[in-house]
C-alpha angles and dihedrals in degrees: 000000000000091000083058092048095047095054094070086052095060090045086054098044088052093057096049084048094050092040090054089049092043084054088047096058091042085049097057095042090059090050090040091045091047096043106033147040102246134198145160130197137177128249095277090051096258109150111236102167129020125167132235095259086060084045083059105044095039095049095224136101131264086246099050094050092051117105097005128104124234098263082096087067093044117123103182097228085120125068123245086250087058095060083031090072096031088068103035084056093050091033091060084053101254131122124272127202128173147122115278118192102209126190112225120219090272087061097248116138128243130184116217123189096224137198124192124193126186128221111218130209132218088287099049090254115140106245095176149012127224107193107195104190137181119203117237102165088141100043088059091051092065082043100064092032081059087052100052086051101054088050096056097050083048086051096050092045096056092042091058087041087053092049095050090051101056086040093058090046101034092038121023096019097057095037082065093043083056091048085051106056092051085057095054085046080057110054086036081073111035121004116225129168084230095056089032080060087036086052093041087036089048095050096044085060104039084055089045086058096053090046084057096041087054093047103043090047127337104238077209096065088057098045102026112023143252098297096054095043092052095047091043079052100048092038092055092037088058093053091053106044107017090239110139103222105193107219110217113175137166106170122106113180129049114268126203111310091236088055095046089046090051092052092046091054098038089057097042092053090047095057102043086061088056091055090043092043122004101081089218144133112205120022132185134244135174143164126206132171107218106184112310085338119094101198111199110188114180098194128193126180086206145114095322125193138218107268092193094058091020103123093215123217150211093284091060096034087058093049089047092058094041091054087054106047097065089046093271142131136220124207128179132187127190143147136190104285096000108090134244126277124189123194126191127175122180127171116267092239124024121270108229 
């Protein structure tokens, strides 16, 4: 009797307990639904749920979005890599989180910072995608203002760079190659152990002027182009250091000179840090366009460091800065006795 009486009982305690459950999740898509842009799609990315709040950025009705994919969001700010790797990552049943720029049906533009997370079958198979997303659309907007002006301190430092430069070769330089050549008239003339330390004084600086001239801005990446200008630097670089630098490139045509400058300088700090820390003697560069991407990697099999607990200073920050005023992004991997590798990809054309 009391087995048949305790039966009910259970019966009774499982639905409060499911009805809790059933309040909880109610619960959490309120809160998701106040909070967040929600929205679900199938395994083939056709939305089949999207909250108000979706409704209101998006500027289209809840009708209109059913049934559809996101390509009817899609701005085409992003490259088709970009949404390459967004769906490798969530296909293979992982998290993704980025920032999507998205286009309303007015046509403005709004930037969301998006998670997706994929709902996997049995089979570990990802059935569905729930995309939770924030709007920072304004974020983004002093973003971009702190970019522009980044880039235009950049800009004003390389064309002073630029102007010092010329004015060391085309100025001081060639008033000492003047002076010279009156030297060598003179011994020509008359030979004599002060004008023999004037000739060999003379030459040292007028060497140590080009050296500055070179460094401060190659005269070679604004007449001739990127390429030249990188194997004239690591030439030059081996010769100085020791150091073997293996050229790889596979770009055939000039780029924005602001593009081409943040790749020179890029190259030219990493490497420097090699020859500072690596402990190396022979490093790898290379440069590729892949679609509307140009990827640098600068490459050592040296000394290595612990990017997790690495204190990094001015050279990267300044990479760093460089990659990102013309829309890149700079990534870097080590590890102690395994050697540095650098990564930078930048568009191919600048992105007003």
């Amino acid at each position: 009797m009391d087995k048949e009486m305790d039966q009910p009982a259970k019966f009774a305690n499982l639905e409060l307990e499911l009805k809790k459950s059933m309040q909880e999740l109610v619960d959490i898509k309120f809160a998701l639904d106040e909070s967040s842009i929600v929205a679900i799609t199938d395994s083939r990315g056709t939305i089949t749920y999207v909250n108000d709040q979706f409704c209101h950025i998006s500027k289209y009705s809840r009708e209109e979005l059913l049934g559809q994919d996101h390509r009817i969001i899609n701005s085409q700010y992003h490259s088709k890599e970009f949404f390459r790797k967004m769906w490798k990552t969530i296909g293979s049943g992982e998290v993704w989180k980025g920032e999507i720029c998205n286009r309303a049906k007015d046509g403005t533009l709004y930037w969301m910072d998006t998670t997706i997370v994929p709902f996997l079958n049995e089979k570990g198979k990802p059935y569905q995608y729930l995309a939770i997303r924030y709007e920072i659309t304004e974020r983004k907007r002093v973003e971009r203002e702190l970019q522009k002006m980044m880039t235009t301190i950049i800009n004003v430092q390389e064309e002073e760079r630029k102007r010092l430069s010329r004015n060391l070769h085309d100025g001081i330089g060639q008033n000492l190659y003047s002076h010279l050549i009156t030297i060598n008239r003179l011994l020509a003339e008359m030979d004599h152990p002060l004008l023999q330390q004037m000739q060999t004084e003379a030459t040292e600086l007028i060497e140590e002027i080009r050296e500055i001239s070179w460094e401060l801005r190659p005269s070679v990446l604004d007449d001739l182009g990127l390429v030249p200008a990188i194997r004239s630097f690591l030439s030059r670089y081996s010769d100085h250091y020791n150091i073997d630098v293996y050229f790889e490139c596979v770009l055939n045509r000039r780029l924005d000179i602001s593009i081409e400058l943040t790749i020179y300088r890029i190259i030219q700090e990493a490497l420097t840090n090699i020859r500072k820390y690596a402990e190396v003697n022979e490093a790898t560069v290379s440069v590729r366009e892949i679609e509307d991407v140009i990827r640098v990697m600068i490459e050592d099999k040296g000394k290595g460091f612990d990017v997790k607990n690495q204190t990094f200073g001015v050279g990267l920050f300044s990479m760093d800065e460089r990659a990102r005023s013309v829309g890149g992004e700079l990534l870097i991997s080590s590890s102690p006795g395994k050697g540095t590798k650098l990564i930078l990809e930048v568009p191919s054309s600048i992105v007003e």
